[in-house]
N, C-alpha and C positions, 0 to 999 in steps of 0.2 A: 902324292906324298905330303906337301903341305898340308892339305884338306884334313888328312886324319893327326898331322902336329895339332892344330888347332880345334879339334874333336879332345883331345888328349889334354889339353890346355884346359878347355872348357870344362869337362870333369873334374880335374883337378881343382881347379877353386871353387865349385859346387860343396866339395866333398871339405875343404878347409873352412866353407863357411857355416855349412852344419855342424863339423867342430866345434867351431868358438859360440856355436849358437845354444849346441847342448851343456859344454862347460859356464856358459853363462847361468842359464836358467836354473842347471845346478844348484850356482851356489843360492841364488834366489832364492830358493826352494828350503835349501838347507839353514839359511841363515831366518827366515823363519819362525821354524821348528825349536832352533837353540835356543835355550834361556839365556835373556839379558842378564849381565853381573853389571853394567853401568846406571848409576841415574841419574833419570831423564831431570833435564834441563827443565823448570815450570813454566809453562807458556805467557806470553806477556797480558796485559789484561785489554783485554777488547778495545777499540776507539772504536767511536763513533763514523761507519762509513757514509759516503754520500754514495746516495747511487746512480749510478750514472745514467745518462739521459737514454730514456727509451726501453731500460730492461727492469725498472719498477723493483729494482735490489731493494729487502727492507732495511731500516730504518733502525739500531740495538737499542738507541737514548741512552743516558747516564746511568752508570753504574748505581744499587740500590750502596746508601750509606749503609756505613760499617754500624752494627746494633750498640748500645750502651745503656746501662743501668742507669735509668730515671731512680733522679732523688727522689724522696718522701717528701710530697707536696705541703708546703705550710699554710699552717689553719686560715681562714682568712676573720683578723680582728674584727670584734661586733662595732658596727656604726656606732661612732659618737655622737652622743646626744645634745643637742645644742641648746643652749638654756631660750628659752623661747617656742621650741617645739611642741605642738602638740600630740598626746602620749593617750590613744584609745584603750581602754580598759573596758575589757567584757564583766562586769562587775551585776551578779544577781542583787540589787538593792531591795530593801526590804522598807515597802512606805507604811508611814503610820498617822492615822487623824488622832489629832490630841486635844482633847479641851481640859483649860485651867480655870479652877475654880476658887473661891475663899468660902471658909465655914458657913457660909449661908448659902451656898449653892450658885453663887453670881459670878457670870464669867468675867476671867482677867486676859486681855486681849492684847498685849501691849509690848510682850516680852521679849528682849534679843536670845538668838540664838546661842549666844554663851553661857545662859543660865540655864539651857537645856543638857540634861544626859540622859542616855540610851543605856541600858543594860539588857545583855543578852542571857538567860541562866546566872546573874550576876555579873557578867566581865564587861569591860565597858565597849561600846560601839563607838566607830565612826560617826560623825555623819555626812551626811554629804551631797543633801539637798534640806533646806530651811524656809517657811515662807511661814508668814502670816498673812499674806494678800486675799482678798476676798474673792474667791475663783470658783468656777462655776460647781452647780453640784448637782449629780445623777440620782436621784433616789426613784423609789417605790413605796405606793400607798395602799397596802393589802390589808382588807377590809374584810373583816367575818360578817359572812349575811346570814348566819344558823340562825335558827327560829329561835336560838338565847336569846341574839341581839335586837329583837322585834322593836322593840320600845323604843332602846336607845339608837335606833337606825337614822332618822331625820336630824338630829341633833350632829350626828356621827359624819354626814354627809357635809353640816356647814361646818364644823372644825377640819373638813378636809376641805374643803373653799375654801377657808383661811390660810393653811399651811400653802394649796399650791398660789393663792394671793399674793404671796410673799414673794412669788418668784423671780429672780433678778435673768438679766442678759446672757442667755449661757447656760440657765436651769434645763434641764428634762428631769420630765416626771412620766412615767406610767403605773396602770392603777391591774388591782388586780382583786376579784370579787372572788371568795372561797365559801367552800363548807367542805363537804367530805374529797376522798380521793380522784371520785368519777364527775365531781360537778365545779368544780374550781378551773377559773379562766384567768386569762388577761383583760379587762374590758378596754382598755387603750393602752395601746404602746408607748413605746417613748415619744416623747415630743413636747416641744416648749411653747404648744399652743392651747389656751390657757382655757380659753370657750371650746376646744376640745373635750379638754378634761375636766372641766365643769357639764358635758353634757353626758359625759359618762358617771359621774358621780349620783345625776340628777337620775339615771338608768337604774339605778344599782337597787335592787330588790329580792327581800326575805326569802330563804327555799330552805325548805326542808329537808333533815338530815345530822348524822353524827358530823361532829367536827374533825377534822384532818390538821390541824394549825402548825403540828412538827413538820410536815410536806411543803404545807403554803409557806413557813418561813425558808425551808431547807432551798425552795425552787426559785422564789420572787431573788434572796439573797444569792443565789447562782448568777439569776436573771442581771442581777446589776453586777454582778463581779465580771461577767464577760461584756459586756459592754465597753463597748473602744477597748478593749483589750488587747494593748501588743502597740499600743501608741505610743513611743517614745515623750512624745511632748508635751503628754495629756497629765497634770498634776490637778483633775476636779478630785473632788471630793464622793462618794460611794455611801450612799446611806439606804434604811428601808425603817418605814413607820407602818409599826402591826398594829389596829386596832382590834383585839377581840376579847373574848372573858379566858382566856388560857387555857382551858380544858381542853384537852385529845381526847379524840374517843377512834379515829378512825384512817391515820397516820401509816402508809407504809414505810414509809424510814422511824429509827428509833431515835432515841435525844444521844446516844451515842456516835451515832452516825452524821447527826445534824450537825453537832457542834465538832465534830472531825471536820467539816466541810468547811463552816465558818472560822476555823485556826489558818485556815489557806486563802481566806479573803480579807481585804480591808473591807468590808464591810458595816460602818455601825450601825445598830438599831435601837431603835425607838418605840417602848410600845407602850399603849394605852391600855390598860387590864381592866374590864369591866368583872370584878371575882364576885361584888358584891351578894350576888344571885345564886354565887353556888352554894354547894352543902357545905356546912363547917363542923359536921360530923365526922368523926375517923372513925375506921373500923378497928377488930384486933390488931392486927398486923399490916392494915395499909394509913396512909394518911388521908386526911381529908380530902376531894374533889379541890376547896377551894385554898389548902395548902399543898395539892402540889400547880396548881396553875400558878401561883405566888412565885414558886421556886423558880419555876422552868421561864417566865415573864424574868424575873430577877438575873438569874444567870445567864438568857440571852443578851440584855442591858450592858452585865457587866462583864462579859467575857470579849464583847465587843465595842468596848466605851464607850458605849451609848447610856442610855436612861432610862427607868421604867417611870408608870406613873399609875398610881391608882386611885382615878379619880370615884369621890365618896357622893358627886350628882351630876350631873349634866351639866350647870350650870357651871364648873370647873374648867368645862372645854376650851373656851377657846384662852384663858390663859394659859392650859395644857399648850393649847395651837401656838403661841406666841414665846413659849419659851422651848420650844422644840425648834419653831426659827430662831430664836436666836443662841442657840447651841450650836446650829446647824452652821452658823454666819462666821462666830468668833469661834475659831481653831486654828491650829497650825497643822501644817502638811509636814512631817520631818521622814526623811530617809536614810538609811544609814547602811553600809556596807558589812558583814556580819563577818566576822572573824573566826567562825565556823564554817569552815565549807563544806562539811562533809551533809550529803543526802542520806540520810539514814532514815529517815521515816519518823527520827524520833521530834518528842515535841521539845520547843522550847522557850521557855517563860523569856518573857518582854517587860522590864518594866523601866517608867521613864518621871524622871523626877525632875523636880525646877530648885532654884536658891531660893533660900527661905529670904526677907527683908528684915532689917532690923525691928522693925516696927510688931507689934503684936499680929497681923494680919499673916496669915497661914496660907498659901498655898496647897494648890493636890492636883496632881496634874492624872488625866485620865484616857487612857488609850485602851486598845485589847489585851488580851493579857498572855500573849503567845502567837506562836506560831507553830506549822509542824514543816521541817523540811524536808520535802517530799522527794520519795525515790525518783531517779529516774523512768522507772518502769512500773511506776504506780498507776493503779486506776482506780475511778472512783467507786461508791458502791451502784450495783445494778437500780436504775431504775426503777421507778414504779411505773406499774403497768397503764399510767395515763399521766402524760405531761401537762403542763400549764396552752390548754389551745387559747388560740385567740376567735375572740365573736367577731370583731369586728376587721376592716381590709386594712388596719395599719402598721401591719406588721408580719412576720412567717407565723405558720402554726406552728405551733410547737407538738409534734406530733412522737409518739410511743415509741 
Protein backbone atom coordinates (compact mmCIF):
# COMPACT_ATOMS: atom_id res chain seq x y z
CA UNK A 1 0.00 0.00 0.00
CA UNK A 2 2.55 2.46 0.72
CA UNK A 3 4.87 1.45 -2.18
CA UNK A 4 2.21 2.39 -4.74
CA UNK A 5 1.31 6.05 -2.38
CA UNK A 6 4.76 6.85 -3.39
CA UNK A 7 4.73 5.45 -7.19
CA UNK A 8 1.63 7.96 -7.16
CA UNK A 9 3.69 10.89 -5.49
CA UNK A 10 6.45 10.22 -7.84
CA UNK A 11 4.29 10.83 -10.94
CA UNK A 12 2.64 13.53 -9.81
CA UNK A 13 5.54 15.89 -9.53
CA UNK A 14 7.08 14.54 -12.75
CA UNK A 15 3.95 15.57 -14.37
CA UNK A 16 3.85 19.42 -12.48
CA UNK A 17 7.40 19.80 -13.57
CA UNK A 18 6.85 19.45 -17.29
CA UNK A 19 4.05 21.88 -16.66
CA UNK A 20 5.92 24.70 -15.54
CA UNK A 21 8.72 23.62 -17.97
CA UNK A 22 6.28 23.94 -21.05
CA UNK A 23 4.59 27.09 -19.77
CA UNK A 24 8.02 28.61 -19.28
CA UNK A 25 9.49 27.85 -22.64
CA UNK A 26 6.31 29.10 -23.99
CA UNK A 27 6.53 32.28 -23.06
CA UNK A 28 10.21 32.26 -24.21
CA UNK A 29 9.34 31.53 -27.43
CA UNK A 30 6.61 33.91 -27.75
CA UNK A 31 8.13 36.84 -26.38
CA UNK A 32 10.60 36.55 -29.12
CA UNK A 33 8.37 36.65 -31.92
CA UNK A 34 6.65 39.92 -30.44
CA UNK A 35 7.72 43.19 -31.54
CA UNK A 36 9.35 45.42 -29.13
CA UNK A 37 7.32 48.99 -28.60
CA UNK A 38 10.10 49.97 -25.89
CA UNK A 39 13.65 51.64 -26.54
CA UNK A 40 16.47 50.09 -25.83
CA UNK A 41 18.57 51.69 -23.57
CA UNK A 42 22.25 52.75 -25.65
CA UNK A 43 24.91 50.53 -24.34
CA UNK A 44 27.76 52.24 -22.41
CA UNK A 45 30.89 52.81 -24.37
CA UNK A 46 33.56 50.15 -24.16
CA UNK A 47 36.63 50.49 -21.35
CA UNK A 48 39.44 49.20 -21.80
CA UNK A 49 39.54 45.50 -20.34
CA UNK A 50 42.70 43.77 -18.99
CA UNK A 51 42.80 40.39 -19.48
CA UNK A 52 43.20 38.19 -17.26
CA UNK A 53 46.12 36.11 -16.63
CA UNK A 54 46.39 33.06 -18.75
CA UNK A 55 43.25 33.38 -21.14
CA UNK A 56 45.27 35.94 -23.60
CA UNK A 57 41.41 38.17 -23.57
CA UNK A 58 42.31 40.99 -26.38
CA UNK A 59 43.15 44.14 -25.66
CA UNK A 60 40.07 47.20 -27.42
CA UNK A 61 42.69 50.44 -26.63
CA UNK A 62 41.14 53.93 -26.64
CA UNK A 63 38.43 54.88 -28.24
CA UNK A 64 39.21 56.52 -32.10
CA UNK A 65 38.62 60.53 -31.28
CA UNK A 66 35.46 62.17 -32.25
CA UNK A 67 36.15 63.60 -36.30
CA UNK A 68 36.20 67.58 -36.74
CA UNK A 69 36.62 70.00 -39.35
CA UNK A 70 40.19 71.03 -39.83
CA UNK A 71 40.70 74.77 -40.43
CA UNK A 72 42.03 76.11 -43.67
CA UNK A 73 45.61 76.05 -43.19
CA UNK A 74 47.42 79.50 -43.19
CA UNK A 75 49.92 80.38 -46.00
CA UNK A 76 53.05 80.30 -44.54
CA UNK A 77 54.94 84.08 -44.75
CA UNK A 78 57.93 84.29 -47.34
CA UNK A 79 61.35 84.55 -45.36
CA UNK A 80 62.65 87.67 -44.61
CA UNK A 81 65.45 89.00 -46.12
CA UNK A 82 68.08 90.25 -43.89
CA UNK A 83 70.05 93.15 -45.18
CA UNK A 84 73.51 91.39 -45.53
CA UNK A 85 72.21 88.36 -47.25
CA UNK A 86 73.25 87.05 -50.25
CA UNK A 87 70.59 86.82 -53.09
CA UNK A 88 71.66 84.28 -56.34
CA UNK A 89 70.19 85.37 -59.46
CA UNK A 90 70.11 83.10 -62.44
CA UNK A 91 70.81 86.18 -64.71
CA UNK A 92 71.73 85.24 -68.67
CA UNK A 93 74.52 88.25 -68.87
CA UNK A 94 75.31 89.42 -72.13
CA UNK A 95 79.43 90.27 -72.22
CA UNK A 96 80.90 92.76 -74.46
CA UNK A 97 84.90 93.73 -75.54
CA UNK A 98 84.98 97.36 -76.06
CA UNK A 99 87.72 99.36 -77.32
CA UNK A 100 87.67 103.46 -76.97
CA UNK A 101 89.26 105.35 -79.30
CA UNK A 102 89.77 109.40 -80.22
CA UNK A 103 89.65 110.66 -84.04
CA UNK A 104 92.98 109.36 -84.96
CA UNK A 105 92.32 105.87 -84.02
CA UNK A 106 94.37 105.74 -80.51
CA UNK A 107 93.25 103.98 -77.86
CA UNK A 108 91.77 105.53 -74.52
CA UNK A 109 92.38 103.19 -71.76
CA UNK A 110 91.69 104.76 -68.63
CA UNK A 111 87.81 105.24 -68.19
CA UNK A 112 85.51 104.61 -65.00
CA UNK A 113 82.71 102.58 -65.46
CA UNK A 114 80.20 105.60 -64.88
CA UNK A 115 80.95 107.03 -68.03
CA UNK A 116 79.83 103.81 -69.69
CA UNK A 117 76.22 103.05 -71.14
CA UNK A 118 74.77 99.97 -72.79
CA UNK A 119 71.83 100.22 -74.90
CA UNK A 120 69.89 97.28 -76.01
CA UNK A 121 67.41 98.21 -79.42
CA UNK A 122 67.85 101.64 -77.61
CA UNK A 123 66.75 101.07 -73.90
CA UNK A 124 69.27 101.33 -71.48
CA UNK A 125 71.00 98.23 -69.94
CA UNK A 126 72.33 97.38 -66.61
CA UNK A 127 75.56 96.55 -66.06
CA UNK A 128 76.79 94.43 -63.97
CA UNK A 129 80.24 93.34 -64.45
CA UNK A 130 83.05 96.27 -65.42
CA UNK A 131 86.77 95.88 -65.81
CA UNK A 132 89.60 97.42 -67.56
CA UNK A 133 92.17 94.94 -65.99
CA UNK A 134 94.53 93.46 -68.35
CA UNK A 135 93.23 89.70 -68.49
CA UNK A 136 94.18 86.94 -70.43
CA UNK A 137 93.17 86.51 -74.05
CA UNK A 138 92.12 83.52 -76.24
CA UNK A 139 92.46 84.19 -79.85
CA UNK A 140 93.05 82.37 -83.31
CA UNK A 141 95.45 83.20 -86.14
CA UNK A 142 93.89 81.76 -89.37
CA UNK A 143 95.97 82.18 -92.21
CA UNK A 144 95.07 81.84 -96.15
CA UNK A 145 97.79 79.60 -97.82
CA UNK A 146 95.88 79.80 -101.55
CA UNK A 147 98.23 80.23 -104.17
CA UNK A 148 96.93 84.18 -103.98
CA UNK A 149 98.95 84.58 -100.90
CA UNK A 150 102.29 82.93 -102.51
CA UNK A 151 104.41 86.15 -102.23
CA UNK A 152 103.07 87.57 -99.35
CA UNK A 153 103.50 84.15 -97.22
CA UNK A 154 107.11 84.82 -95.49
CA UNK A 155 106.34 88.25 -94.57
CA UNK A 156 102.81 86.82 -93.42
CA UNK A 157 104.46 84.16 -91.15
CA UNK A 158 106.82 87.02 -89.28
CA UNK A 159 103.89 89.49 -88.52
CA UNK A 160 102.37 86.52 -86.92
CA UNK A 161 105.73 85.88 -84.71
CA UNK A 162 105.12 89.38 -83.69
CA UNK A 163 101.52 89.34 -82.74
CA UNK A 164 101.94 85.67 -80.80
CA UNK A 165 105.56 87.71 -79.34
CA UNK A 166 103.38 89.81 -77.51
CA UNK A 167 102.01 87.21 -75.67
CA UNK A 168 101.52 87.88 -71.86
CA UNK A 169 100.78 85.22 -68.87
CA UNK A 170 97.53 83.67 -69.57
CA UNK A 171 97.40 84.08 -73.55
CA UNK A 172 96.46 81.03 -75.71
CA UNK A 173 96.82 81.03 -79.12
CA UNK A 174 95.98 78.47 -81.83
CA UNK A 175 96.71 78.73 -85.49
CA UNK A 176 94.80 77.50 -88.35
CA UNK A 177 96.17 77.06 -92.01
CA UNK A 178 93.13 77.20 -94.78
CA UNK A 179 92.33 77.24 -98.49
CA UNK A 180 89.16 75.48 -99.74
CA UNK A 181 86.53 73.32 -97.91
CA UNK A 182 88.47 69.92 -98.05
CA UNK A 183 91.97 71.22 -97.05
CA UNK A 184 91.63 73.54 -94.12
CA UNK A 185 93.11 72.42 -90.59
CA UNK A 186 94.17 73.42 -87.24
CA UNK A 187 98.06 73.42 -87.38
CA UNK A 188 98.26 73.83 -83.52
CA UNK A 189 95.83 74.03 -81.03
CA UNK A 190 95.47 76.15 -78.13
CA UNK A 191 98.35 76.56 -76.05
CA UNK A 192 100.42 79.32 -74.49
CA UNK A 193 103.61 77.84 -75.71
CA UNK A 194 105.17 80.08 -77.87
CA UNK A 195 108.25 77.91 -79.75
CA UNK A 196 105.06 75.68 -80.32
CA UNK A 197 103.52 78.06 -82.27
CA UNK A 198 106.21 79.57 -83.85
CA UNK A 199 107.04 75.97 -85.16
CA UNK A 200 103.80 75.67 -86.64
CA UNK A 201 103.84 78.92 -88.30
CA UNK A 202 107.51 78.14 -89.58
CA UNK A 203 105.19 74.74 -91.24
CA UNK A 204 102.69 76.61 -92.78
CA UNK A 205 102.96 76.24 -96.70
CA UNK A 206 101.28 77.35 -100.05
CA UNK A 207 98.38 74.61 -101.66
CA UNK A 208 96.64 74.98 -104.18
CA UNK A 209 92.91 75.54 -104.58
CA UNK A 210 89.67 77.92 -104.38
CA UNK A 211 89.38 79.78 -101.30
CA UNK A 212 86.74 78.82 -98.50
CA UNK A 213 87.46 82.12 -96.24
CA UNK A 214 83.46 82.40 -95.13
CA UNK A 215 83.93 78.64 -93.55
CA UNK A 216 87.59 79.36 -92.21
CA UNK A 217 86.21 82.51 -90.49
CA UNK A 218 82.60 80.85 -89.51
CA UNK A 219 84.67 77.55 -87.78
CA UNK A 220 88.08 79.17 -86.32
CA UNK A 221 85.33 81.87 -84.62
CA UNK A 222 83.18 78.90 -83.26
CA UNK A 223 86.52 77.33 -82.42
CA UNK A 224 87.24 80.25 -79.94
CA UNK A 225 83.67 80.99 -78.87
CA UNK A 226 83.51 77.43 -77.13
CA UNK A 227 86.50 77.37 -75.62
CA UNK A 228 86.33 77.45 -71.60
CA UNK A 229 82.79 77.79 -72.38
CA UNK A 230 80.37 77.48 -69.24
CA UNK A 231 83.28 78.90 -66.88
CA UNK A 232 81.75 81.07 -64.64
CA UNK A 233 84.99 82.76 -63.70
CA UNK A 234 86.49 83.15 -66.99
CA UNK A 235 86.27 87.12 -67.84
CA UNK A 236 89.46 86.57 -70.96
CA UNK A 237 88.95 88.07 -73.70
CA UNK A 238 87.86 86.07 -77.49
CA UNK A 239 89.44 87.44 -80.41
CA UNK A 240 90.49 85.74 -84.07
CA UNK A 241 93.00 87.51 -86.67
CA UNK A 242 92.19 86.48 -90.42
CA UNK A 243 94.91 87.10 -92.74
CA UNK A 244 93.84 86.73 -96.27
CA UNK A 245 92.98 88.74 -99.63
CA UNK A 246 88.90 88.19 -98.91
CA UNK A 247 87.76 86.54 -101.94
CA UNK A 248 85.38 83.27 -101.52
CA UNK A 249 85.35 81.11 -104.10
CA UNK A 250 84.47 77.80 -102.29
CA UNK A 251 82.58 78.36 -98.80
CA UNK A 252 79.80 75.93 -97.69
CA UNK A 253 78.29 78.40 -95.40
CA UNK A 254 76.93 81.81 -96.83
CA UNK A 255 77.80 85.40 -95.36
CA UNK A 256 74.28 85.00 -94.07
CA UNK A 257 74.78 82.23 -91.99
CA UNK A 258 78.31 83.30 -90.91
CA UNK A 259 77.29 86.48 -89.52
CA UNK A 260 74.07 84.77 -87.81
CA UNK A 261 76.68 82.71 -85.99
CA UNK A 262 78.92 85.63 -85.05
CA UNK A 263 75.63 87.80 -83.39
CA UNK A 264 75.85 84.73 -80.78
CA UNK A 265 79.50 85.11 -79.99
CA UNK A 266 81.80 87.63 -78.46
CA UNK A 267 84.09 87.23 -80.76
CA UNK A 268 86.17 90.25 -82.25
CA UNK A 269 88.12 89.98 -85.43
CA UNK A 270 90.87 91.28 -87.02
CA UNK A 271 91.80 91.00 -90.41
CA UNK A 272 94.48 91.86 -92.58
CA UNK A 273 93.05 92.11 -96.33
CA UNK A 274 95.58 91.61 -98.87
CA UNK A 275 92.64 92.94 -102.04
CA UNK A 276 95.47 94.46 -103.68
CA UNK A 277 95.82 91.66 -106.41
CA UNK A 278 92.34 91.22 -107.01
CA UNK A 279 90.18 92.33 -110.09
CA UNK A 280 88.73 95.90 -109.77
CA UNK A 281 86.68 95.11 -112.64
CA UNK A 282 82.75 94.74 -112.03
CA UNK A 283 80.64 93.17 -114.13
CA UNK A 284 76.91 94.25 -115.36
CA UNK A 285 75.21 93.29 -112.62
CA UNK A 286 77.81 91.86 -109.97
CA UNK A 287 80.67 93.85 -108.30
CA UNK A 288 84.01 93.57 -108.44
CA UNK A 289 86.21 90.43 -106.91
CA UNK A 290 88.03 93.06 -105.15
CA UNK A 291 84.90 95.27 -103.83
CA UNK A 292 83.26 92.55 -102.54
CA UNK A 293 86.36 91.05 -100.45
CA UNK A 294 86.43 94.91 -99.18
CA UNK A 295 82.77 94.54 -97.89
CA UNK A 296 82.72 91.24 -96.45
CA UNK A 297 86.68 92.13 -94.62
CA UNK A 298 84.84 95.40 -93.51
CA UNK A 299 81.69 94.04 -92.12
CA UNK A 300 83.41 91.15 -90.35
CA UNK A 301 85.58 94.10 -88.37
CA UNK A 302 82.71 95.94 -87.65
CA UNK A 303 79.95 93.90 -86.86
CA UNK A 304 82.40 92.45 -84.28
CA UNK A 305 84.35 95.42 -82.97
CA UNK A 306 87.17 94.52 -84.37
CA UNK A 307 89.32 96.11 -87.29
CA UNK A 308 90.12 95.64 -90.71
CA UNK A 309 93.33 96.77 -92.33
CA UNK A 310 94.38 96.89 -95.72
CA UNK A 311 97.82 96.95 -95.86
CA UNK A 312 99.12 98.82 -99.42
CA UNK A 313 103.03 96.50 -98.97
CA UNK A 314 104.43 94.26 -96.71
CA UNK A 315 106.33 96.51 -95.31
CA UNK A 316 103.13 97.92 -93.31
CA UNK A 317 103.10 94.59 -91.37
CA UNK A 318 104.28 94.59 -88.49
CA UNK A 319 103.05 98.06 -87.50
CA UNK A 320 99.63 96.20 -88.64
CA UNK A 321 101.13 93.44 -85.89
CA UNK A 322 101.67 96.21 -83.11
CA UNK A 323 98.58 97.86 -83.19
CA UNK A 324 96.35 94.86 -83.37
CA UNK A 325 98.40 94.18 -79.93
CA UNK A 326 97.69 96.92 -78.73
CA UNK A 327 93.79 97.03 -79.41
CA UNK A 328 93.95 93.59 -78.26
CA UNK A 329 95.54 94.95 -74.62
CA UNK A 330 93.51 98.31 -74.01
CA UNK A 331 89.68 97.34 -73.64
CA UNK A 332 87.11 96.77 -71.32
CA UNK A 333 85.14 93.67 -70.51
CA UNK A 334 81.55 95.17 -69.66
CA UNK A 335 78.46 92.91 -68.92
CA UNK A 336 75.18 93.75 -68.45
CA UNK A 337 71.94 92.11 -67.66
CA UNK A 338 69.30 92.57 -70.75
CA UNK A 339 65.84 93.78 -69.81
CA UNK A 340 64.49 91.60 -72.57
CA UNK A 341 64.05 88.26 -71.62
CA UNK A 342 62.28 87.12 -74.12
CA UNK A 343 64.10 84.27 -76.56
CA UNK A 344 62.49 84.96 -79.73
CA UNK A 345 65.23 84.44 -82.18
CA UNK A 346 65.05 87.81 -82.92
CA UNK A 347 68.16 90.16 -83.34
CA UNK A 348 69.02 92.80 -81.32
CA UNK A 349 71.17 96.07 -81.82
CA UNK A 350 73.87 96.80 -79.06
CA UNK A 351 75.15 99.83 -78.80
CA UNK A 352 77.42 101.42 -76.14
CA UNK A 353 78.64 104.96 -75.78
CA UNK A 354 81.09 106.79 -73.41
CA UNK A 355 80.75 110.86 -71.89
CA UNK A 356 82.05 113.08 -74.17
CA UNK A 357 85.13 115.60 -72.20
CA UNK A 358 84.98 119.03 -72.12
CA UNK A 359 87.75 119.34 -74.01
CA UNK A 360 87.75 119.10 -77.94
CA UNK A 361 88.91 115.30 -77.79
CA UNK A 362 86.15 112.92 -79.06
CA UNK A 363 85.49 109.71 -78.03
CA UNK A 364 83.92 106.37 -79.98
CA UNK A 365 83.58 103.61 -78.12
CA UNK A 366 83.47 100.14 -80.35
CA UNK A 367 81.94 96.96 -79.55
CA UNK A 368 79.79 94.37 -81.85
CA UNK A 369 76.87 95.54 -83.00
CA UNK A 370 74.19 93.03 -81.75
CA UNK A 371 73.20 90.13 -80.64
CA UNK A 372 70.44 87.49 -81.69
CA UNK A 373 68.55 85.99 -78.58
CA UNK A 374 68.44 82.62 -79.31
CA UNK A 375 65.54 80.16 -79.01
CA UNK A 376 65.49 77.79 -76.83
CA UNK A 377 65.16 75.08 -79.28
CA UNK A 378 67.31 76.45 -81.73
CA UNK A 379 70.05 74.76 -83.80
CA UNK A 380 72.70 75.83 -85.67
CA UNK A 381 72.94 75.53 -89.31
CA UNK A 382 74.12 71.86 -90.62
CA UNK A 383 77.61 71.47 -91.13
CA UNK A 384 79.74 71.37 -93.86
CA UNK A 385 80.73 68.16 -94.89
CA UNK A 386 84.32 68.59 -93.49
CA UNK A 387 85.29 70.26 -90.16
CA UNK A 388 88.49 71.99 -89.16
CA UNK A 389 90.87 68.34 -88.51
CA UNK A 390 93.80 68.78 -86.63
CA UNK A 391 97.59 67.58 -88.26
CA UNK A 392 99.13 67.66 -85.52
CA UNK A 393 98.45 65.37 -81.48
CA UNK A 394 97.55 68.80 -79.69
CA UNK A 395 94.40 68.59 -79.55
CA UNK A 396 90.71 66.35 -80.85
CA UNK A 397 90.01 66.11 -84.53
CA UNK A 398 87.58 67.72 -85.36
CA UNK A 399 85.88 65.44 -87.20
CA UNK A 400 82.37 65.50 -89.91
Amino acid sequence: MVRKLNVRRTTLFVACVLIISAFVFGAAVEGQDRPRTQTPTPAPSPTPQTPRPGRGAPTLGEPPPVPKLKPTPTPTPPEEIEEGDKIRINADLVQLQVRVIDRNNRPIGNLPQGEFHVFEDGVPQPIEYFTREDVPISYGLAVDTSGSLRTQLPTVIEAGKSIINSNKSGDETFLVRFVGRENSEIAQNFTANKEALMDALDNMYVEGGQSAVVDAVYLSAEYVAEYRKGDESDRRRRALIVITDGEDRNSFYNQEQLFARLREDDVQIFVIGFVNELDKEAGFIRKSPRDKAVNLINKLASETGGRAFFPESLSELPQIANEIIRDLRTQYVIAYNPTNKTNDGTYRAIKVTVDQPNSAEKRIALTRTGRLARRESATSPKAPPVRLPVTGTNGPTRKP
